[in-house]
N, C-alpha and C positions, 0 to 999 in steps of 0.2 A: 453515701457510697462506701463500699467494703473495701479498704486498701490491699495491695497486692499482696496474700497471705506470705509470711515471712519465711523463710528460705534461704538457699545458699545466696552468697551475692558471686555474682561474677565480675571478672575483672578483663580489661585488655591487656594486663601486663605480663600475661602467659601469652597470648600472640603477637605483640605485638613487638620487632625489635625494638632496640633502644635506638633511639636517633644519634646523630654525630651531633646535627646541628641543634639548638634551639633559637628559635627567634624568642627575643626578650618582651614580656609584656608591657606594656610605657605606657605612662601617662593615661590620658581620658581620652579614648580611641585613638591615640596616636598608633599603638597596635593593632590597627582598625580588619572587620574583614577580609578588606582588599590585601591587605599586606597579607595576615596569618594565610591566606588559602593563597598567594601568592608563593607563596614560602614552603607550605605544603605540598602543593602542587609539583617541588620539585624534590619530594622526598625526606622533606626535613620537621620540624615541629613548629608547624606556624600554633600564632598562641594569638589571643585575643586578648586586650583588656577589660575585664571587668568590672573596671573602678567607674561608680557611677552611670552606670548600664539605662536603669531607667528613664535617667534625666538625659542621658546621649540619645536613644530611641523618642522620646516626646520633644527634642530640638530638630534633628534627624524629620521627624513627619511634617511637622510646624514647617521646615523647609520644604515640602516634599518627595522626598526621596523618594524614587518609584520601587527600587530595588527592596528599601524597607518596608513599604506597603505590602506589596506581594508576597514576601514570606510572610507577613503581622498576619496575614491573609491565609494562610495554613496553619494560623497555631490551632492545636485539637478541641481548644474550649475557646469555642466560634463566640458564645457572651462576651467573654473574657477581652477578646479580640475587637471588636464592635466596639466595645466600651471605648477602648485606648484611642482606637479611628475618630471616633468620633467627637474624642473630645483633644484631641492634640493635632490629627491631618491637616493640612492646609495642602489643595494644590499650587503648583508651582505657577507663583507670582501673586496669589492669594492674599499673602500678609503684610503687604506693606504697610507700614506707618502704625504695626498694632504688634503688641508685644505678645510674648507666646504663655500660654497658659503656664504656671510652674508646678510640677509635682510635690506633695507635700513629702516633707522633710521628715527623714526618719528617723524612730525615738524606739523607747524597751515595749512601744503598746502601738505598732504601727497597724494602720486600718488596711482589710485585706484588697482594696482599691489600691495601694501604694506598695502593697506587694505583689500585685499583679503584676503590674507596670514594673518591674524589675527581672518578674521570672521571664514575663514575654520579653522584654529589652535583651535579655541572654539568651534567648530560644532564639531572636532573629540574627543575632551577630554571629552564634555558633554556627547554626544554620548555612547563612552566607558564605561564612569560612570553609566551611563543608563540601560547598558545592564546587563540580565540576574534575573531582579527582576522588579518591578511596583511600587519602592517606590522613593518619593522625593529625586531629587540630586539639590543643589547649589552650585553659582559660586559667589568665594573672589575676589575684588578688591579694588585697594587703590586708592582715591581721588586724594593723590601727581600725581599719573600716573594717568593725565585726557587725554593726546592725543588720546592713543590707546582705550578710554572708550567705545567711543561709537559702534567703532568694533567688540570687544570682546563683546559687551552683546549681540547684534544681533547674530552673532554666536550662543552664549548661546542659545539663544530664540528661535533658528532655530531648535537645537538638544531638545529642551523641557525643559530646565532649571526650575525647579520651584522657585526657592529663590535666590535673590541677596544679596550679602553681601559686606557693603563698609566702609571701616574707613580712617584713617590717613590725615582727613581733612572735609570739612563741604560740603558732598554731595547735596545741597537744589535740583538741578538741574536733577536731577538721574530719580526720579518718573517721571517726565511727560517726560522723552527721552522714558523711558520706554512703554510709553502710546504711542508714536509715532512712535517708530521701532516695535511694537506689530501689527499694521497695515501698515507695510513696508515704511512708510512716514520718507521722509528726519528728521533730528535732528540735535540740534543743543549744543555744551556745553562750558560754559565760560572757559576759560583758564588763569591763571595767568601769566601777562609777568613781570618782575621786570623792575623797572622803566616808566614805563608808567604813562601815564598823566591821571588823572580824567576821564578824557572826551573820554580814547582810551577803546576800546569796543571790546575786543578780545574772537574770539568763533574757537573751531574747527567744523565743519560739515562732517555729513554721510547721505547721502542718498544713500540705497538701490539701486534704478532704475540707478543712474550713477555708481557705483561698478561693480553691474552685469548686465549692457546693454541687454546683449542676453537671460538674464532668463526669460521666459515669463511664467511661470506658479507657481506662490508663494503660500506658502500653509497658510492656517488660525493658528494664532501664539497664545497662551496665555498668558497674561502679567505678568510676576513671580511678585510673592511676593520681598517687599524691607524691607531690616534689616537694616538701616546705625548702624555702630558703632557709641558706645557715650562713653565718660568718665566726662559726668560732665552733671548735670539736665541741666542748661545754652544748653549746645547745643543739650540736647533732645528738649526743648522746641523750638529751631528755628528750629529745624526739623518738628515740626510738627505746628509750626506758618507760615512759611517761604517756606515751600518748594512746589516745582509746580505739585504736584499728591501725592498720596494716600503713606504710611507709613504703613506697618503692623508688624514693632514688630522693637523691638531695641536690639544689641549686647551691654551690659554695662559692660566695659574691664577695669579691674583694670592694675597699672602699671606694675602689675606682672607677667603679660603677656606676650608671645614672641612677637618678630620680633619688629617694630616699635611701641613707647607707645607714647602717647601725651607727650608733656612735660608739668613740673609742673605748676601749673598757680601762676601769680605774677613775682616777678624777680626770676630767675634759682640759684641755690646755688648748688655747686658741695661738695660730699663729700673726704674724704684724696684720696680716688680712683678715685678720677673725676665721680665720678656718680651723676646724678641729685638727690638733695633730695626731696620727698614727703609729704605734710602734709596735715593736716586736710581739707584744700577747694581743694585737690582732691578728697577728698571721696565722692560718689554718695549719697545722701537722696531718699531712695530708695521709700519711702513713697511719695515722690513727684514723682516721677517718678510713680508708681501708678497710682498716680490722672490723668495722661496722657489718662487713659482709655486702653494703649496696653501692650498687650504681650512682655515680656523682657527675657532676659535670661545671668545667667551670667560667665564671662569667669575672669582666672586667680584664677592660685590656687585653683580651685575648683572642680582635678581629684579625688575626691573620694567620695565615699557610703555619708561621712558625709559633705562634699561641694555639693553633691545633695540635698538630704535631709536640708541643712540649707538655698540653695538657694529657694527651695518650699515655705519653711518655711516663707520665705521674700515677699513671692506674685510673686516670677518669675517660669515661663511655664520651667524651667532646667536653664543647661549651658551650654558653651560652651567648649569643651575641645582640647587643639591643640598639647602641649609639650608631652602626655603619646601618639596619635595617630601621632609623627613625628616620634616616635623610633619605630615604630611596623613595620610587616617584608611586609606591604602590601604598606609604606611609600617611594616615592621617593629617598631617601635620599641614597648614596651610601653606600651597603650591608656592605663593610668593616670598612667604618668610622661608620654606624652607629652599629655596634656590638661592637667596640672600645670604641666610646659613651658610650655604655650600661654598659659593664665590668667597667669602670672607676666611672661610676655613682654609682653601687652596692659595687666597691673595696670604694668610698668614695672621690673619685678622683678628685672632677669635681667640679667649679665652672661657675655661668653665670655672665659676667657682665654687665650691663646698661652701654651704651658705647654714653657718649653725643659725639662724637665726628667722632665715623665709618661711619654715615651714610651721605652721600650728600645733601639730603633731610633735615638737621638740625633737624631733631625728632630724641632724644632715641634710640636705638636701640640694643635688648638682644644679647649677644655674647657671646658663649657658647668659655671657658679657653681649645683650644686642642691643643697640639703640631703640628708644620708642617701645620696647617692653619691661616689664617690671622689674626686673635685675638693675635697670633705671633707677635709684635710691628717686630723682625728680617726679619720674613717673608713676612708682610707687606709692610716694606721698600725697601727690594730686590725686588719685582717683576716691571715688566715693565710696569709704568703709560700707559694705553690705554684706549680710550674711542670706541669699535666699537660696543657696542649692544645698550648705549643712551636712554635706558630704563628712567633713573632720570634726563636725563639732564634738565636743567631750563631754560625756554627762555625768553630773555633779550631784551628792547628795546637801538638797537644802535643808536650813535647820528642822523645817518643820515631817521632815524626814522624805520628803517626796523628791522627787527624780527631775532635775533640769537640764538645760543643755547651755554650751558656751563656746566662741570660739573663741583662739587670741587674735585672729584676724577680722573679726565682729568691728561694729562702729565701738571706740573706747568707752564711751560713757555706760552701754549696753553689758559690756562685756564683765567692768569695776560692780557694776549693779549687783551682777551674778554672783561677787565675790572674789571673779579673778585679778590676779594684780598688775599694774597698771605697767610695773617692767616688760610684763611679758605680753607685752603689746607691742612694744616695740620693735620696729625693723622687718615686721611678719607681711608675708604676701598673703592674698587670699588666691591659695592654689586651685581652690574648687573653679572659680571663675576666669584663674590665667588659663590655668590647663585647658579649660574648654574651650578660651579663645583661639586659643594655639591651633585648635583644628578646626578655626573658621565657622564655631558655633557658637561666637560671644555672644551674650545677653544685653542690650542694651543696661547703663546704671538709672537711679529714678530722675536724672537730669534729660537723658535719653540716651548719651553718649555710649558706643560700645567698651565692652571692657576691652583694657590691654594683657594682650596674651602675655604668656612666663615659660619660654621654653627653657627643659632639662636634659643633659645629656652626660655621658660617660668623658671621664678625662682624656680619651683619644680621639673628638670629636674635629681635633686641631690635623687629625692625620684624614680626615675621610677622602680625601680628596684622590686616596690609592683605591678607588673603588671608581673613578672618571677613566675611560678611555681614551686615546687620542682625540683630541678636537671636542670633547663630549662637556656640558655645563652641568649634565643630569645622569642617574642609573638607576637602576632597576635593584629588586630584589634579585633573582637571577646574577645578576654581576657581582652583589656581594657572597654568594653561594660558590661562584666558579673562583673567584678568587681565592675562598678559603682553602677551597679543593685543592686548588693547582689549577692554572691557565688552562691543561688539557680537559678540565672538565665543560667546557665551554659549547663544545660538538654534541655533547651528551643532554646539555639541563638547555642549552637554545630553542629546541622544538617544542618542549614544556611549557615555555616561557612565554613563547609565543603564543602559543593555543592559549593561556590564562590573558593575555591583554588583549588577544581577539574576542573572548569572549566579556568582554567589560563591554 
């Protein structure tokens, strides 16, 4: 097949305003469709999570979701399609007593089977998010997970994504893939190996044309808009010194933030909790940031009427909001843990901590204090080291110069084999498999037992409970929207709201 000859790219960020709101991308479908086109629907920038996309989609059919069926059922390369059905669907009640097929694990030489199942896994989430309204949806991903990058944005791109959002590392590379899966053209992204030599030159590649061979007829693609996350002017400005295409606006994420935060800059100093502490050369100059010429907007701490209002105030187009839209009733997040969440937050219950140590990825990471999930130091330790979803693993040059992979949350013995060291084993969650418990698509361990979920949230998770109305245990997206607003926005985004939960 002949790619779409090369040409100008187009962008939505000539029509499209800037939102006030952004909903925050979370976790592994915590930002699930439901939410983003919940969110959308009333004007604002629902966002999807892309972390993980193909293994959410092949747990997603294994349960059967009909909703996901149906779109998997319009992707344009009906092979492609077929394939996935057929080897991960189950109807509903199909699977008991039988574990779900696992996708293989992605490395620098993934098979274009394991790339499929990532672009279609983001064609079906965008897609969903899409439907039923004509406004802006985006899609979260994080820099640490560069394998599966360039999969999941084509995906995106395919289903009409308009905005990309990426943090948790120095994206320079993101814009101009952008610019070249927008016209079906191969791409290309560096990759981090630990140990490697100067001189070693490590990229993964996608091209379109070898993924799906048989697709002969590709449609005209628009090139979303890019937000990379920043937490520090320094790497606004190599973003937009540095990087290989176009920039239109920055996510500027205080450490108050959920899920991963940068770590402090300078040497790390833990406080009596082991928490990293924060000082004055993390804080943004926002005024420099300004002088960049783009549009910003800011997240952390900043879910209410007067964190809007004082982010305007600053020269930013909004913020970004993620910890008030992960406990709403439109959010991924499993129905029972998070109404638990809730009542504990409003009883006064609940603590987040900065956990330098949970995360594999050695960044920060919020961990919401709940009983019976891994924030649990007991429950953590009991469950069964396994590494099968390798979402974070990090690959490593071994001696004999070839490419491995490792996690610090891997079984120990597995992990010391690899070469890594035995400290940094220590204290680590395996996020791949809480996160996905968290949204009620845990994998059983090889004993059979389900994993224990690990939820994360923003240090204001202790307040959510200003998003309940009188008498109320539960809300809506919608309710954290009018509240931002102002109460009088309530008349206005109601009839919206409604029509999005009539149509579920």
């Amino acid at each position: 097949m002949t790619p779409t000859a090369p040409g100008p790219v187009s962008s939505p960020s000539s029509t499209r305003p800037n939102p006030i709101v952004i909903q925050g991308g979370m976790g592994v479908a915590v930002s699930s469709w439901r939410l983003a086109r919940a969110v959308a629907s009333l004007g604002h920038l629902g966002v999807v999570s892309g972390v993980g996309i193909g293994n959410v989609l092949s747990i997603r059919l294994w349960h059967g979701e009909q909703n996901v069926l149906r779109v998997l059922r319009t992707f344009p390369d009906r092979t492609a399609a077929r394939e996935i059905e057929e080897r991960y669907y189950r109807a509903p009640g199909g699977n008991e007593g039988k574990r779900p097929p696992l996708p293989e694990m992605w490395s620098l030489d993934p098979t274009p089977k394991n790339q499929r199942l990532t672009v279609v896994g983001a064609f079906v989430e965008v897609t969903l998010a899409r439907e039923g309204h004509g406004n802006a949806v985006g899609i979260n991903l994080l820099e640490k997970i560069a394998l599966p990058s360039l999969a999941t944005l084509y995906g995106a791109m395919l289903a009409g994504v308009d905005t990309v959002i990426m943090g948790a590392g120095i994206p320079l590379r993101i814009p101009g893939a952008l610019d070249l899966l927008a016209r079906h053209q191969r791409a290309t992204y560096p990759i981090y190996v630990d140990g490697a030599d100067k001189n070693d030159d490590y990229k993964i590649a996608f091209d379109p044309a070898a993924v799906f061979p048989e697709w002969q007829h590709r449609p005209a693609l628009v090139r979303p808009r890019f937000f990379p996350i920043v937490s520090s002017n320094a790497l606004a400005l190599a973003m937009v010194k540095r990087a290989d295409g176009s920039i239109e606006g920055f996510v500027v994420e205080a450490p108050t933030a959920g899920g991963h935060n940068a770590p402090p800059r300078g040497n790390v100093e833990l406080n009596a909790d082991g928490e990293p502490i924060y000082g004055p050369r993390d804080e943004v100059d926002l005024d420099k940031l300004k002088a960049l010429g783009l549009p910003f907007w800011l997240a952390g701490k900043r879910g209410t009427p007067e964190g809007l209002r004082q982010a305007q105030a600053l020269g930013a187009a909004g913020i970004q909001v993620g910890t008030a839209f992960a406990f709403c009733r439109e959010s991924g997040i499993d129905p029972d843990l998070r109404r638990r969440i809730v009542a504990d937050a409003r009883a006064g219950h609940l603590r987040v901590r900065t956990d330098a140590r949970a995360s594999p990825t050695g960044f920060p990471f919020k961990v919401v204090q709940v009983a019976g999930t891994i924030s649990d130091g007991a429950v953590r330790d009991a469950r069964e080291r396994v590494c099968n979803i390798g979402v974070l693993r990090e690959a490593y040059k071994r001696p004999d110069g070839t490419v491995g992979y490792r996690c610090a949350s891997e079984p120990v013995d597995q992990f010391v084999a690899k070469g890594g060291k035995l400290e940094d084993t220590v204290g680590r969650a395996c996020l791949c498999n809480g996160l996905t418990a968290t949204v009620g698509l845990a994998l059983p361990t090889r004993s059979g037992a389900l994993e224990p979920p690990i939820v994360t949230a923003g240090d204001d998770l202790v307040e959510v409970a200003r998003y309940l109305g009188p008498g109320q245990d539960d809300y809506g997206a919608a309710d954290v929207v009018a509240y931002l607003l102002g109460q009088e926005a309530h008349e206005r985004i109601a009839p919206a709201a409604r029509a999005v939960e009539a149509a579920e």
